[in-house]
N, C-alpha and C positions, 0 to 999 in steps of 0.2 A: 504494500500500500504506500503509495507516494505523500508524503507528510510535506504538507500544505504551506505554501510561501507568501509574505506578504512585499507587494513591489515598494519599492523606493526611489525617490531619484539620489543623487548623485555625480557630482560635477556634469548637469548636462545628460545620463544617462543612466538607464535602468540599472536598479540593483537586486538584488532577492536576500532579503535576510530570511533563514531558515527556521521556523518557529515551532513545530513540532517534535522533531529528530535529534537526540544529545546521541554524540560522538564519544567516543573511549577509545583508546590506545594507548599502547606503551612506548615512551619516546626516546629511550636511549636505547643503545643498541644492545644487542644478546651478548650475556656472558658475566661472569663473577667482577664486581666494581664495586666502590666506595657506595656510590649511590646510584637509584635508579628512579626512572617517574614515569604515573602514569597521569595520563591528560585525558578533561574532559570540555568538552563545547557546548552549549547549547541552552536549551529555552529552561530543560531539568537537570542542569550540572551543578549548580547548591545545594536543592533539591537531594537529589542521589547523594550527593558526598555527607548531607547532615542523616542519610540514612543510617551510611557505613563508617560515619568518622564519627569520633566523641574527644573534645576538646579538652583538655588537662583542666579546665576549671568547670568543665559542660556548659559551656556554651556553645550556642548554635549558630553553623558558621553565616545564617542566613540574617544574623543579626548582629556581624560583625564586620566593620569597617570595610571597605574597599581598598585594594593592595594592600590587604596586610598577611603575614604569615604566620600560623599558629601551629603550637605543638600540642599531642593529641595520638592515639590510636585506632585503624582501622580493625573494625569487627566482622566476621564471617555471622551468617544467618543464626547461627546457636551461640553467638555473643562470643564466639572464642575470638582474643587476639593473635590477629593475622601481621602486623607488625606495627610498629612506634613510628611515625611519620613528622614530617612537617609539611602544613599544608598552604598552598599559594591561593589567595580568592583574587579573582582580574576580573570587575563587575563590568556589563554592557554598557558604552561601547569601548571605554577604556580596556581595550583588550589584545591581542592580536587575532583574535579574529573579529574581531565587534561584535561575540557575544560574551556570554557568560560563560567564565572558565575557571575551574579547579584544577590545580596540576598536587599529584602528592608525592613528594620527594619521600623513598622509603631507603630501604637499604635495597643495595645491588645486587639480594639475590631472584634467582631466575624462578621460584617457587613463589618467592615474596609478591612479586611483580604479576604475575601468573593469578596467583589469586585474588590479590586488590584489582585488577583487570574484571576476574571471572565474575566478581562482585557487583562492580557498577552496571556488568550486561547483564547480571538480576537482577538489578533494581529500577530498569527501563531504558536504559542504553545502549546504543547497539556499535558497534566494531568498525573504527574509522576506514576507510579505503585510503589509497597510496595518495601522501600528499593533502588529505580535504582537508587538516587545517589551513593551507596556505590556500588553498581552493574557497574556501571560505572567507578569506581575508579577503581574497581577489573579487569574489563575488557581494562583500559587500563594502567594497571599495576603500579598504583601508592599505590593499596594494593595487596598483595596475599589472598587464600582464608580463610585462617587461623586468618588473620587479621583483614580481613571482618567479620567476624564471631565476634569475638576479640568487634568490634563497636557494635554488638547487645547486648555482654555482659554487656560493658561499661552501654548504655542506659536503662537495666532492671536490675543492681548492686543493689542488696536491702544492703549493707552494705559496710562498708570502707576496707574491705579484700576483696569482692567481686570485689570493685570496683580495689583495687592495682592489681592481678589475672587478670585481665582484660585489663589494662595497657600497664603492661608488654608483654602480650603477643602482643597487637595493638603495643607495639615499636619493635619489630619481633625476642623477645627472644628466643619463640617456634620457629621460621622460623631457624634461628640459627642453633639450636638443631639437629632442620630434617636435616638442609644440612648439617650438620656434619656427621650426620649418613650417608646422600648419597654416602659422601666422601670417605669416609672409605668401603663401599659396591661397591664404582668404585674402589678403587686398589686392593681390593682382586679379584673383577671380572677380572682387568689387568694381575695379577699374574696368574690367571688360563689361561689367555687367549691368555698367551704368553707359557704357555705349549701346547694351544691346537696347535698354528702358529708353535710352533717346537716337532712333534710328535716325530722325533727321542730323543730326551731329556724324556726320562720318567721323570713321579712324582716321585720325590725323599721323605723319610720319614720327612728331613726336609724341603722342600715347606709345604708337608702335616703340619705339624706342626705350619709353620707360619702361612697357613691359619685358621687353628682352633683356634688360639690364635686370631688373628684378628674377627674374625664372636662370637667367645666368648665377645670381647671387642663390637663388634656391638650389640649382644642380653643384654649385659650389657647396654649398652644408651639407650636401646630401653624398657628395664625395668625403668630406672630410667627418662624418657622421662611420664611415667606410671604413677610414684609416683607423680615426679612432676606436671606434671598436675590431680592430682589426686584431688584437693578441688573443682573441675570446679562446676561438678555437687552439692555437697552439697553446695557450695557456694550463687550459684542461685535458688536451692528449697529449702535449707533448711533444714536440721536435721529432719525426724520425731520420736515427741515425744509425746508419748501417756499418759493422763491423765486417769486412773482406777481408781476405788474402790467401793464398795456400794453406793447404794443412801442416798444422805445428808452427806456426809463425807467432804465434802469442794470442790470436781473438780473443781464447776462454779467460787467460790469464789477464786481458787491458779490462775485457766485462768485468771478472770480478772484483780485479784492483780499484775500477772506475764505482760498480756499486758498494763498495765496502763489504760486498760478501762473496761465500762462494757458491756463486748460481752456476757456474757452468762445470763443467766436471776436464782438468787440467790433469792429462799425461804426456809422456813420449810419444805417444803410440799413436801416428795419425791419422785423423779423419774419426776422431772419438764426438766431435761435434758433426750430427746427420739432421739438424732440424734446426729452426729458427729456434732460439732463446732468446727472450727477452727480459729488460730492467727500467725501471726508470730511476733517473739522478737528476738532482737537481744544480742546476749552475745559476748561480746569483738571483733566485726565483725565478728562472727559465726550466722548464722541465725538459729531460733529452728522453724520447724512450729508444731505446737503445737496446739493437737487434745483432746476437752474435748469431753469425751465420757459417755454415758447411762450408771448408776450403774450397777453392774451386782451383780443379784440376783435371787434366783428363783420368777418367776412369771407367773401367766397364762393368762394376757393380751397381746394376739399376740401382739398390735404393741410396746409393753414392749419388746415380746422376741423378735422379729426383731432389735431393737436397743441395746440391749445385746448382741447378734450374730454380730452387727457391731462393738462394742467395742471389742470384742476380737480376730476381723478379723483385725481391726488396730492396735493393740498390737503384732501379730503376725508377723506386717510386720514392724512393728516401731523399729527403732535404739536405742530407746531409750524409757523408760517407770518409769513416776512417778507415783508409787502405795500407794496409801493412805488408812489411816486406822484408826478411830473416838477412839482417848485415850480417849474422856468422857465415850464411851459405853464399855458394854463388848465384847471382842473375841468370834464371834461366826463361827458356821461350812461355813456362807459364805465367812467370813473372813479367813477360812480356804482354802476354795476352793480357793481364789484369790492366797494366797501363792503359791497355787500349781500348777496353772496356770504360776505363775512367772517364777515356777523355770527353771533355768538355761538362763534367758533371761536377758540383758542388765538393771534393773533397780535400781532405788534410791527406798528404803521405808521412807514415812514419817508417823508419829502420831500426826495427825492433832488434831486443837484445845486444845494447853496446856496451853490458858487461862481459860478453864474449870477443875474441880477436872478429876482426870486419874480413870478411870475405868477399861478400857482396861486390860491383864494379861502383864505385861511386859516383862515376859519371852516366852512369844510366838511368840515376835518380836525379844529377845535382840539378836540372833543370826547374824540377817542381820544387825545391829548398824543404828535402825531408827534414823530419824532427826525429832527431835520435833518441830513442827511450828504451829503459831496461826497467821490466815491471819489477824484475828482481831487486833491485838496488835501489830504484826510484830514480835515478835516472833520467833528465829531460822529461820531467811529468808537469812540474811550472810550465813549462816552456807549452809542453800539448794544454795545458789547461789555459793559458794564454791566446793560444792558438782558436781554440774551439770557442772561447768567450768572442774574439774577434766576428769568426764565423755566424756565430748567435746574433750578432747585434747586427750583421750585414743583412740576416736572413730577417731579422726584424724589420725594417726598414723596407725588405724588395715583398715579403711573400704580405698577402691577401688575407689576414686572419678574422676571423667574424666572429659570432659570439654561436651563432648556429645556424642551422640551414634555413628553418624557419624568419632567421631577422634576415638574413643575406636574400632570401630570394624576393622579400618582400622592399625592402629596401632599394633595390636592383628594380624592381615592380614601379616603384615611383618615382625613380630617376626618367625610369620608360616613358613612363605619363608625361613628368613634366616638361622631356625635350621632345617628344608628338606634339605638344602644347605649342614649343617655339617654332620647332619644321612648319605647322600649321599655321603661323600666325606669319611668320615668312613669306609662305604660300599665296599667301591673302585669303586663306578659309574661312567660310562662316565663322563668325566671332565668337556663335555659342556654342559651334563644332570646340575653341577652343577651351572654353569653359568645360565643358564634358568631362575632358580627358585632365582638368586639372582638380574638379572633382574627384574624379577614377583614383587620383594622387592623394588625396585627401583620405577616402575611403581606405585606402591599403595603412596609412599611417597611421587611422584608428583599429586597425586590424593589429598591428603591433603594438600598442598598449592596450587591447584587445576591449575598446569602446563598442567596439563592431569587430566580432569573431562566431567563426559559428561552435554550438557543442563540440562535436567531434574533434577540433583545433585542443577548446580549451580540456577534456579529459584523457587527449594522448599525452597533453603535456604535461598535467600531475600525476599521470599515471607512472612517470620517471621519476616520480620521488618514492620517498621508503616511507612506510606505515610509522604514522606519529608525527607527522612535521605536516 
C-alpha cells in the first residue's frame, strides 16, 4: 500500500514530504566497532523510539527538546534490555531529511544493532531502501540532485582531493554555477522574446549582437563549468596506470613497493604474473589505480598469450604506463618490441634493478631519459615518484574529467542547445525557433539539479548508495 504524500512547493517546485511511512536502518557499516546506529525518518520516528527507549530519568523523548541527546536504554517486547544507548532527537524540519529523526548511537555490536533494528520494524516501521534518506532530503528539498549525488561522493572519496571535490560541491558550489548559467539563458530568452511581443520592431544588427555576445558568455561557463568539474571522474576511479615489461623485470616487485604491500606474488621464476593485478595508491590526493600486468613476450602457452593480449589491451587504454626494462640483462628484440608498442603513448621508462652490474645497451634507452631504480635498495624511487607526480599534473590539465556520465552528457546537452540557438540566430531563423532551443537548454539544466527529472533518473541514482545514508 503506497503511504500517502502531501505536495509542497519549494524554490519554485514540487516537493512531496512523506507522511505516513517511518524508515529504519542501520547506518554504519557491518562488523565489530566502538559504536554503531540505527536511524529513523519519519511522520512515527518519536513515536516508535518513546516505545522502545526509556530515558535514565523517564522521560519521554517526545517531550524533550529539539537536538538534544539523551542517555537511556533500549527495551525488547518482554522489557528485557537490549542495550545502553545515546539517543539523537533532529525535530521537523531541522533535520537532514526534513523530517523527524531519531538516530540511536548503541555499541558496535552486530547483535546489538540487529535487534534495536528488529525492534523499530515492530513497532511500525519498515526497512529503509538504498540511499532514501538522502532521497528524502532530495525530495523534500533540503538537497538538490547534484548535491545528493555530491553525498555518495563524499562517502566513496578514496583520497583528501576527492574528498574536498566533493565538499564543495555538497555546499552547492556547482548549484551556483548552473543557476548562473540559467540566469543568463532567461535574459537572452527575455531579449528575444520581447522582439517576438513586438513584431513591428525588427531585429536590429545590434540586438543580434548583444545576443551573440551573451550565448558566447553562456557557452563560455558552460565550458568552464566542464573543466571545472573535470577531476570528478578520475578523482573517484583513479588514474589508470599500466605496469609493462618482460617477464622478471621487476612489475610484481615496483606494485608492491608502490602499494606498500605484497599484492603481487614476486619470484625468479618467470611469467608467475598471468593476469591483470590491480592496487590503488594514492599520490598527493590523486589516486593511481594501478595494473601489474603479464610480461609480454613471445610465447606458445595459450594461457601465456591470453595474459599478454590483456597486458596490452590495458596499456592501450591506460592514461598512463610505467615500462620497464632489466639494466642487469641485455637489450633484446623483445625489448625492442615493447618500445614500439610504446610509442607515442603517455609513458615513464624505467631500468630496473641498478643494484645489479648494467648490462643493458644504454643507448637504446638514452633517448626517452630512463629513470634508474632498484626496488631492492630504493634506489631512484624520488626521482620515479617525481616523475609520475609530473605526469599527474600534465594529465590533469589535458584529460576531460567529469563528475559522471549522467552530468557530462547533460551538460554537453546544453552547450548543444545553446550554440543551435547562435547557428540559428546567425541564420536569421525565426526568433522563436531560437527561443525553443534555449529553452530545451534551460530544461536539461533543471534536469541536473533535478527540478525536472523523471523517476527512473532519480531511483537509479540512490539506488548506488548503501542502506542507511
Amino acid at each position: 500500500m503506497k503511504s500517502q504524500q502531501r505536495t509542497l512547493l519549494f524554490c519554485g517546485r514540487k516537493i512531496f514530504m512523506i507522511q505516513e511511512e517511518t524508515i529504519s536502518a542501520i547506518s554504519t557499516a557491518v562488523g565489530e566497532s566502538a559504536i554503531g546506529i540505527v536511524r529513523m525518518s519519519g511522520e512515527r520516528a518519536i513515536e516508535i523510539a518513546d516505545e522502545i527507549f526509556e530515558d535514565i530519568n523517564g522521560k519521554k523523548l517526545s517531550k524533550i527538546e529539539n537536538r538534544k541527546i539523551v542517555y537511556g536504554k533500549i527495551f525488547d517486547s518482554k522489557k528485557n534490555v537490549i542495550d545502553e544507548v545515546l539517543t539523537f532527537i533532529m525535530r521537523a524540519p531541522n533535520s537532514y531529511t526534513r523530517e523527524d529523526v531519531i538516530e540511536f548511537q548503541c555499541h558496535g555490536s552486530a547483535a546489538a544493532l540487529e535487534k534495536i533494528l528488529t525492534r523499530t520494524l515492530e513497532c511500525g516501521a519498515r526497512l529503509a531502501e538504498r540511499g532514501e534518506f538522502t532521497k528524502r532530503a532530495f525530495l523534500n528539498g533540503r538537497l538538490n540532485l547534484s548535491q545528493a549525488e555530491a553525498v555518495l561522493d563524499i562517502i566513496q572519496a578514496k583520497t583528501t582531493e576527492a574528498l574536498k571535490i566533493a565538499e564543495e560541491k555538497l555546499s552547492g558550489k556547482m548549484t551556483d554555477e548552473i543557476y548562473k548559467v540559467k540566469q543568463q539563458i532567461l535574459n537572452v530568452i527575455s531579449h528575444i522574446e520581447a522582439v517576438i511581443d513586438f513584431p513591428e520592431d525588427d531585429i536590429d544588427e545590434i540586438t543580434i549582437n548583444e545576443i551573440n555576445k551573451s550565448i558566447d558568455l553562456i557557452v563560455n561557463e558552460i565550458d568552464e563549468l566542464l573543466k571545472t568539474e573535470a577531476k570528478g571522474k578520475i578523482l573517484r576511479e583513479g588514474i589508470e596506470t599500466v605496469i609493462i615489461g618482460k617477464p622478471n623485470v621487476g612489475k610484481s616487485s615496483l606494485l608492491n613497493f608502490l602499494s606498500k604491500r605484497e599484492k603481487s606474488i614476486v619470484t625468479e621464476i618467470p611469467g608467475t604474473t598471468r593476469d591483470a593485478i590491480e592496487e590503488y595508491v594514492n599520490f598527493n590526493g590523486i589516486l593511481l589505480k594501478i595494473v601489474d600486468t603479464a610480461g609480454i613476450h613471445k610465447s606458445e602457452d595459450k594461457i601465456e598469450q591470453i595474459g599478454i593480449e590483456r597486458s596490452k589491451n590495458f596499456a592501450n587504454k591506460a592514461a598512463l604506463i610505467l615500462a620497464l626494462f632489466d639494466g642487469s640483462r641485455k637489450f633484446d628484440e623483445e625489448d625492442e618490441e615493447i618500445l614500439k608498442f610504446i610509442d607515442g603513448k603517455n609513458a615513464i621508462i624505467l631500468m630496473t634493478k641498478s643494484d645489479l652490474p648494467t648490462e643493458i645497451e644504454k643507448n637504446k634507452l638514452q633517448k626517452f631519459n630512463p629513470t634508474k631504480i632498484s626496488v631492492k635498495n630504493g634506489t631512484g624511487i624520488n626521482e620515479l615518484y617525481k616523475n609520475i607526480l609530473k605526469k599527474i599534473n600534465n594529465l590533469s590539465n589535458e584529460l576531460n574529467f567529469i563528475k559522471s556520465a549522467r552530468e557530462l552528457e547533460i551538460l554537453k546537452r546544453v552547450k548543444n542547445h545553446v550554440t543551435d540557438a547562435k547557428k540559428a540566430l546567425e541564420l536569421n531563423i525565426e526568433t522563436d525557433l531560437i527561443s525553443i532551443d534555449l529553452r530545451s537548454a534551460l530544461q536539461a539544466l533543471d534536469e541536473l539539479t533535478g527540478e525536472s527529472v523523471s523517476d527512473e533518473i532519480v531511483n537509479e541514482i540512490f539506488s548506488k548508495f548503501c542502506v542507511g545514508k
